[in-house]
TILOTOR-715491 format. One line per field, with one value per residue (C-alpha): x, y, z; chain; residue number from 1. Coordinates in Angstrom, 2 decimals, always signed. Each point is the difference from the previous one (the first is absolute). Layout:
BEGIN
X (X/...)
Y (Y/...)
Z (Z/...)
chaine (A/...)
num (NUM/...)
! end
This chain:
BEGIN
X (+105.91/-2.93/+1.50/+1.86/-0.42/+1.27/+3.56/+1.22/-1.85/+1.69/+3.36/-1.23/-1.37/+2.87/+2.20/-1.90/-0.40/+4.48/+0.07/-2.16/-3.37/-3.56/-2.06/-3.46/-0.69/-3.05/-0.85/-3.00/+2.21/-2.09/+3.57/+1.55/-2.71/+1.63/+3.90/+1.84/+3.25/+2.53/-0.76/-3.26/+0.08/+2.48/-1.03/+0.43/-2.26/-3.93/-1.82/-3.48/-2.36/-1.05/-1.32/+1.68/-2.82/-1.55/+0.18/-1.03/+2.27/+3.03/-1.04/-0.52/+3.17/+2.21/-0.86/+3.11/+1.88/+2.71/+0.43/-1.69/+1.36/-3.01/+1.32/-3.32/-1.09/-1.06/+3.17/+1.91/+2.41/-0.75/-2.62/-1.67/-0.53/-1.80/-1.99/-1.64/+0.18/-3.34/+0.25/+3.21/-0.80/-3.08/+1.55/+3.04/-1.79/-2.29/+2.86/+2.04/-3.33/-0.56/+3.58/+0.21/-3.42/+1.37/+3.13/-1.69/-2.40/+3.04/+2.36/-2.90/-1.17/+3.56/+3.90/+0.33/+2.97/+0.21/-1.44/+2.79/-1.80/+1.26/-0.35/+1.75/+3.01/-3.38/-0.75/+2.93/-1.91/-0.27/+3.63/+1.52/+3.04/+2.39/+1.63/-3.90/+1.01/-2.95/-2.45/+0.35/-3.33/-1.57/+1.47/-0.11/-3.66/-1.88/+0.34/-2.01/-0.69/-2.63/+2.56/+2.29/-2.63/-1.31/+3.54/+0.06/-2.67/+0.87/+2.74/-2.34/-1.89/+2.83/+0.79/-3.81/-0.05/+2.35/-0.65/-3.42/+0.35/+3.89/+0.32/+3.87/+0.72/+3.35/-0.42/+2.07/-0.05/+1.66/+1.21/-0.24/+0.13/+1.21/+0.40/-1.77/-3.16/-2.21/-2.13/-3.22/-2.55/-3.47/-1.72/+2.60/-0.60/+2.30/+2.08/+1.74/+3.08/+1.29/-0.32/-0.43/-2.77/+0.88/-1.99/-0.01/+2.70/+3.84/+2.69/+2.42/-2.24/-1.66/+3.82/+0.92/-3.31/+0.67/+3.40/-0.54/-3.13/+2.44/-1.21/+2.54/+0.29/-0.84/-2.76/-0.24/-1.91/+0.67/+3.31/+1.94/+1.16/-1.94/+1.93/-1.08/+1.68/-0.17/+0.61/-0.18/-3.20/+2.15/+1.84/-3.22/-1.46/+2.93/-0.20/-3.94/+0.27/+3.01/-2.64/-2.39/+2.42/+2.40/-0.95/+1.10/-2.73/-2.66/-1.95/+2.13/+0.00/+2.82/+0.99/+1.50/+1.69/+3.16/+2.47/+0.58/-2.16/-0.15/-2.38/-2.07/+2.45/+2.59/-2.19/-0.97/+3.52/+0.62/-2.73/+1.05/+3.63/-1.01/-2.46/+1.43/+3.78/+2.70/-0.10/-3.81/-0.31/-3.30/-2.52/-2.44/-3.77/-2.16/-3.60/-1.87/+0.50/-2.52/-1.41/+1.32/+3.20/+2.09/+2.96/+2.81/-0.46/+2.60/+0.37/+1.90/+0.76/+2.55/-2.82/-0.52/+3.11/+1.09/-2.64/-0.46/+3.21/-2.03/+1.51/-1.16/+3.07/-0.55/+0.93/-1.91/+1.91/-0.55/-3.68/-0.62/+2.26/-2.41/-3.15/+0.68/+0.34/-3.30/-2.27/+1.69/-1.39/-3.18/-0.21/+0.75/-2.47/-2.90/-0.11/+0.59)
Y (+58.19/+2.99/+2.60/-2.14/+1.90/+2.83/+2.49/-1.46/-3.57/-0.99/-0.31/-1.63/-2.86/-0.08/+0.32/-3.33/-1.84/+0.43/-1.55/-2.65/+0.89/-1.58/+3.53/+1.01/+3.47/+1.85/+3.04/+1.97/+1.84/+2.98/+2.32/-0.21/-2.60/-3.41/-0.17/-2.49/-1.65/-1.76/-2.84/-0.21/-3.30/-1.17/-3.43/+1.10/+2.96/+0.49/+2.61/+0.80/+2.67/+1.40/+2.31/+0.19/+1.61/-3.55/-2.24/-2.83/-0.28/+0.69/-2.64/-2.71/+1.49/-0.47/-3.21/-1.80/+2.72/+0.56/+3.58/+3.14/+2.88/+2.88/+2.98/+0.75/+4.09/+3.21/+1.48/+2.58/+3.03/+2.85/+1.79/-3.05/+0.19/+3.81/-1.05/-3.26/+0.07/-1.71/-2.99/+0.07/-0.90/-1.68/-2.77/-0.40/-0.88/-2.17/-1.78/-0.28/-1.22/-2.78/-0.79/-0.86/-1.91/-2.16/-0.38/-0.86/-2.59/-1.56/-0.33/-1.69/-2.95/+0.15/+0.50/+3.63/+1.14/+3.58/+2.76/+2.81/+3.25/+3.14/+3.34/+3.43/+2.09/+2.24/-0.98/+2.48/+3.11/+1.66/-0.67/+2.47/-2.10/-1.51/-2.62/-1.62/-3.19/-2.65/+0.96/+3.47/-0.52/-0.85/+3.11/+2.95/+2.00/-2.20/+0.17/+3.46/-1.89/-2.40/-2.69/+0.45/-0.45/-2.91/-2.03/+1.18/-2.27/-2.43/-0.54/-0.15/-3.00/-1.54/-0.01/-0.08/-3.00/-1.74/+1.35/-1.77/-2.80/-0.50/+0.25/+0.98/+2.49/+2.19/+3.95/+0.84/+4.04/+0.87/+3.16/+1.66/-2.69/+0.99/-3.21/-0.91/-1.00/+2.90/+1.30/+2.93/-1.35/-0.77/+2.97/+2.59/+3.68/+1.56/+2.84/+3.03/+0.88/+2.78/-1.45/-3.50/-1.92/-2.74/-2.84/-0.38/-2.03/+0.22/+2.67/-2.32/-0.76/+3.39/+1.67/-2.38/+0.81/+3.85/-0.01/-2.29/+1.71/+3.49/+1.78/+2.77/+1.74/-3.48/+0.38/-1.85/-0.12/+3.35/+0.80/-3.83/+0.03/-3.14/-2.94/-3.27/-3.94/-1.09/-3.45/-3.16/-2.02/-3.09/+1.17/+0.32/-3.17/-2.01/+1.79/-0.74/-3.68/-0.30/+1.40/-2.44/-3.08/+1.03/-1.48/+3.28/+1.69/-1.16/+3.00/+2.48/+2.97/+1.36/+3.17/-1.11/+2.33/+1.05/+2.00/+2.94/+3.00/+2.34/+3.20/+0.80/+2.24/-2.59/-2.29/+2.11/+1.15/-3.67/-1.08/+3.52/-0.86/-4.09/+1.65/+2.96/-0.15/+1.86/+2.92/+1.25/+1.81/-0.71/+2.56/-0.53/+1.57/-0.74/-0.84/+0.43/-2.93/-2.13/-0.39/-3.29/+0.18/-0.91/+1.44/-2.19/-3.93/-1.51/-3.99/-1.21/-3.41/-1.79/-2.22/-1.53/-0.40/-1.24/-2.79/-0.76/+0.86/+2.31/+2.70/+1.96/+0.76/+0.80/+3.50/+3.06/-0.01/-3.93/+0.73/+2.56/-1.98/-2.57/+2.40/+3.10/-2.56/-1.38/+3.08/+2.31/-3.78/-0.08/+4.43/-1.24/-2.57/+1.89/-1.36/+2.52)
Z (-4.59/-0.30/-2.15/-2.63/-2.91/+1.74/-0.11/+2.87/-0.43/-2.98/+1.61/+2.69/-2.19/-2.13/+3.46/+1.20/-2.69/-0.09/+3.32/-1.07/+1.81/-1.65/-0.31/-0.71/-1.06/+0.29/-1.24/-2.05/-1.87/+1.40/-0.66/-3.19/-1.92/-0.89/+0.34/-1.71/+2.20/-1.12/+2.61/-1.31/-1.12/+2.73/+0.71/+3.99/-0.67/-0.02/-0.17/+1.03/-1.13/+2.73/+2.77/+3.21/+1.63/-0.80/+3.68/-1.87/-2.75/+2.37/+2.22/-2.27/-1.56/+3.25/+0.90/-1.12/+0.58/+2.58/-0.53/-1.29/-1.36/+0.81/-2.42/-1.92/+0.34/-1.77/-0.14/-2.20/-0.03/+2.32/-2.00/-0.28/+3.84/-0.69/-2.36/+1.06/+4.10/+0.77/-2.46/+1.31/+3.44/-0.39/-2.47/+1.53/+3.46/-2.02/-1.27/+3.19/+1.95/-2.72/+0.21/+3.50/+0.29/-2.67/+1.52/+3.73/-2.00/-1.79/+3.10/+1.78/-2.97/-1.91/-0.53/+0.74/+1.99/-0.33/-1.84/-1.40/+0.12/-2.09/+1.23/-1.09/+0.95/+0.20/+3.71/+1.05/-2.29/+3.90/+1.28/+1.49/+0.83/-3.04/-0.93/+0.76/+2.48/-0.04/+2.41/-0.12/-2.28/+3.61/+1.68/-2.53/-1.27/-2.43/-3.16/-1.71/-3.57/-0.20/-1.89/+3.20/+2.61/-2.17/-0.13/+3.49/+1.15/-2.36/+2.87/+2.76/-2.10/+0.20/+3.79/+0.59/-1.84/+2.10/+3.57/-0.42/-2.77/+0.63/-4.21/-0.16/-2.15/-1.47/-0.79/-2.94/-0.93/-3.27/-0.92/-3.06/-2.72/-3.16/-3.08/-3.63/-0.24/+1.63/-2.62/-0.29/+2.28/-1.49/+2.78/-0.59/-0.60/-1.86/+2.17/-1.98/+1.19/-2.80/-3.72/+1.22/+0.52/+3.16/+1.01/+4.16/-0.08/+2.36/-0.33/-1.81/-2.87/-0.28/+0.01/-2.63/-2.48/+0.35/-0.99/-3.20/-0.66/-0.39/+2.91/+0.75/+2.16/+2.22/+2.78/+3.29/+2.63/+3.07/+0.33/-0.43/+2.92/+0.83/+1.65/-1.24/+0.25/-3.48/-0.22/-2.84/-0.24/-0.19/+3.15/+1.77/-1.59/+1.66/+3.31/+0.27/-1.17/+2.30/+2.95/-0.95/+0.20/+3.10/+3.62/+1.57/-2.14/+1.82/+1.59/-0.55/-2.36/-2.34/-2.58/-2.91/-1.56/-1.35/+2.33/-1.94/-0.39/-3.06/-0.59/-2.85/-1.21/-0.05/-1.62/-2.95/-0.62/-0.05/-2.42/-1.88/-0.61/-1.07/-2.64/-0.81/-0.12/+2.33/-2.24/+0.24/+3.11/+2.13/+0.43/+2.90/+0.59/+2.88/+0.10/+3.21/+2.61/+1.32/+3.18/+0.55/-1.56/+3.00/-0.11/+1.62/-0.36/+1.67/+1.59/+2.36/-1.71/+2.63/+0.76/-3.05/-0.23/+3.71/-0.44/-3.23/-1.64/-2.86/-1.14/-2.98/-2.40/-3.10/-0.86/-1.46/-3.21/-0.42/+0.77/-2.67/-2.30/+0.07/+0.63/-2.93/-3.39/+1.33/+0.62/-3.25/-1.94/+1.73/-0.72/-3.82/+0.34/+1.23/+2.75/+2.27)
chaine (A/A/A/A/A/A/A/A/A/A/A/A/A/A/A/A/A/A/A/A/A/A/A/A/A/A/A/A/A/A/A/A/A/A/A/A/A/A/A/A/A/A/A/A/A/A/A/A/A/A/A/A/A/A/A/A/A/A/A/A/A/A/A/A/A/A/A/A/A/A/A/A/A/A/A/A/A/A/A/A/A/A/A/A/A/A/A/A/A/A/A/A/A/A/A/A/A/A/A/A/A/A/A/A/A/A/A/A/A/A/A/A/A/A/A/A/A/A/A/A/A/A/A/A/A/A/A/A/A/A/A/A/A/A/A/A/A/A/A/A/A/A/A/A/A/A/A/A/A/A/A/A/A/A/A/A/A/A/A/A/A/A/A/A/A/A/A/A/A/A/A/A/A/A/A/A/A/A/A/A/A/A/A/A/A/A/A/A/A/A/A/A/A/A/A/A/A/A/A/A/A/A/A/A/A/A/A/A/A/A/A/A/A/A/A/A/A/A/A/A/A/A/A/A/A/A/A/A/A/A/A/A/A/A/A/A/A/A/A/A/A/A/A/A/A/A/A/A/A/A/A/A/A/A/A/A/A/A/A/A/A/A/A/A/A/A/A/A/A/A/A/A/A/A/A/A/A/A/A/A/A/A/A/A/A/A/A/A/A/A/A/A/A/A/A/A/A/A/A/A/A/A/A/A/A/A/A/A/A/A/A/A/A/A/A/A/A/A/A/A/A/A/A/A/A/A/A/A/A/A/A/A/A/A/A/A)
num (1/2/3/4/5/6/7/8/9/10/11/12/13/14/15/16/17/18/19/20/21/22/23/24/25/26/27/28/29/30/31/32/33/34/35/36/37/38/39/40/41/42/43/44/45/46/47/48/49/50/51/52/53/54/55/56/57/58/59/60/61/62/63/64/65/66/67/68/69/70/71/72/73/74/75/76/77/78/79/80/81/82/83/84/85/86/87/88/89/90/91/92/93/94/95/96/97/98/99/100/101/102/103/104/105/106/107/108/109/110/111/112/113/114/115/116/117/118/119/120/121/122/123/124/125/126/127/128/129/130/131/132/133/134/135/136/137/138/139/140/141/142/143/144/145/146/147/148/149/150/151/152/153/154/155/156/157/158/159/160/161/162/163/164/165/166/167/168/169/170/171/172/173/174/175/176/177/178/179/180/181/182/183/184/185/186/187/188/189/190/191/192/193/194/195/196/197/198/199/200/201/202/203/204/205/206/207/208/209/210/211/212/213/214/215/216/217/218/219/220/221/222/223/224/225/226/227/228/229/230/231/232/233/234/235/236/237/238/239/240/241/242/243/244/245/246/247/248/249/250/251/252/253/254/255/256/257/258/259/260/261/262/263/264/265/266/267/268/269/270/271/272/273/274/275/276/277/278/279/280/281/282/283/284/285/286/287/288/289/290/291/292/293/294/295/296/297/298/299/300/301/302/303/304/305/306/307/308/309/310/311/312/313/314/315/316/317/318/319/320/321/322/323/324/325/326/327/328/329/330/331/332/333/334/335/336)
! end
């Protein structure tokens, strides 16, 4: 697995390692700097420092493999997408392009069976039709963001790499993760939003680090009516190793997701009343929108859940449970 050291790839490890899977990780630690896991020193789990965009190193890498993982990208919260579009693109299809020429090599000399490709809920950012089925990623505008377009045609490797090399593959689109573990990013810029200073990180965390930094009145992005699918990283780690495994996976794409949507609003009045207590009324301010903050995000996931049997249900309030003792640590910390 590319991307190990990741949000999302450290529940995927941990997620394979459960189901008794031998794993190599790879990753340059490019994000956050070095990460500690608790798997670490699993005696299942390696790790290898790293560069996906490196053909050679994934090739000797997945020669005794029988499946890949290809999650490695650039990626970050939606001001992250404004502020660094070209590397953006231009890594990311670096990555990608390494990915599948290591991948065709490896099918051809070794074990490989399948390569398990992640793209973004971000290949619907042009929908004009909701709940987003798969495919409608074929039939709506492209995406406008660079990040979009870029998982976009992460997608198109994928099939490309099959109609002529017959490499099977599985399409796995999460949606708004939200966990532990995500951290400030070694390249971020740090975005004001009232009194508080935010690295370009997700709304969950950055929601979270306003409120227990004292911010008041609280200040969100346009006018919170933004509709987003916020879902548990171990809830999406179990529906993308459950991809990778299943039979009825192979060449076909999926959302996973949770079912329910909730708006920003919601969400901070959520995160408010955890932090805050029942009795402190929330007061909301808005701070400009950006250009590509979509504003309704919404799966259909009844085929994720027709063929694999994956369905994401962990609630919001377990989620931030988890999620809010974490970040108001890591605020207390320093570390974000």
């Amino acid at each position: 697995m590319t991307g190990s050291a990741g949000f999302i790839g450290g529940y995927v490890v941990q997620e394979l390692l459960d189901r008794g899977h031998e794993v190599v990780g790879v990753d340059n630690y490019s994000k956050y700097g070095p990460v500690s896991r608790s798997y670490d020193t699993h005696p299942r789990y390696r790790f290898v420092f790293g560069d996906a965009r490196d053909t050679t190193l994934l090739t000797e890498l997945l020669a005794d493999c029988e499946h890949f993982i290809a999650a490695a990208a650039m990626i970050g919260g939606i001001s992250y997408f404004h502020t660094y579009p070209y590397d953006l693109l231009a890594t990311n299809e670096r990555i990608i392009a390494a990915s599948c020429d290591a991948a065709i090599a490896a099918q051809r000399g070794g074990r490989l069976r399948k390569v398990t490709y992640v793209s973004s809920s971000m290949v619907y950012e042009s929908t004009d039709r909701w709940p987003s089925l798969e495919g409608d990623e074929r039939r709506v505008p492209p995406p406008r963001s660079s990040y979009g377009f870029q998982k976009l045609a992460v997608e198109y490797f994928a099939r490309a790499a099959w109609d002529q090399y017959e490499l099977p593959y599985t399409i796995v689109r999460p949606f708004n993760c939200v966990g532990v573990g995500e951290g400030r990013a070694l390249g971020d810029v740090d975005v004001l939003s009232g009194n508080v200073k935010l690295a370009m990180s997700h709304v969950v965390p950055d929601l979270v680090q306003k409120i227990v930094k004292g911010q008041d009145p609280l200040r969100i992005l346009g006018d919170g009516s933004q509709v987003r699918h916020y879902t548990y990283g171990g809830d999406l780690a179990k529906g993308i190793v459950t991809a990778m495994e299943h039979p009825a996976a192979d060449n076909e794409d999926f959302n996973l997701s949770t079912a329910r949507s909730t708006t920003v609003v919601e969400l901070a009045q959520t995160i408010w009343r955890k932090i805050k207590g029942p009795d402190t009324p929330l007061r909301l301010a808005h701070d400009p929108a950006f250009d590509h903050d979509v504003q309704l995000r919404v799966p259909d996931t009844t085929k994720a859940m027709d063929v694999l049997g994956v369905q994401a249900t962990t609630t919001l309030d377990q989620m931030l449970d988890e999620v809010i003792p974490w970040i108001t640590q890591a605020v207390h910390d320093g570390r974000l």
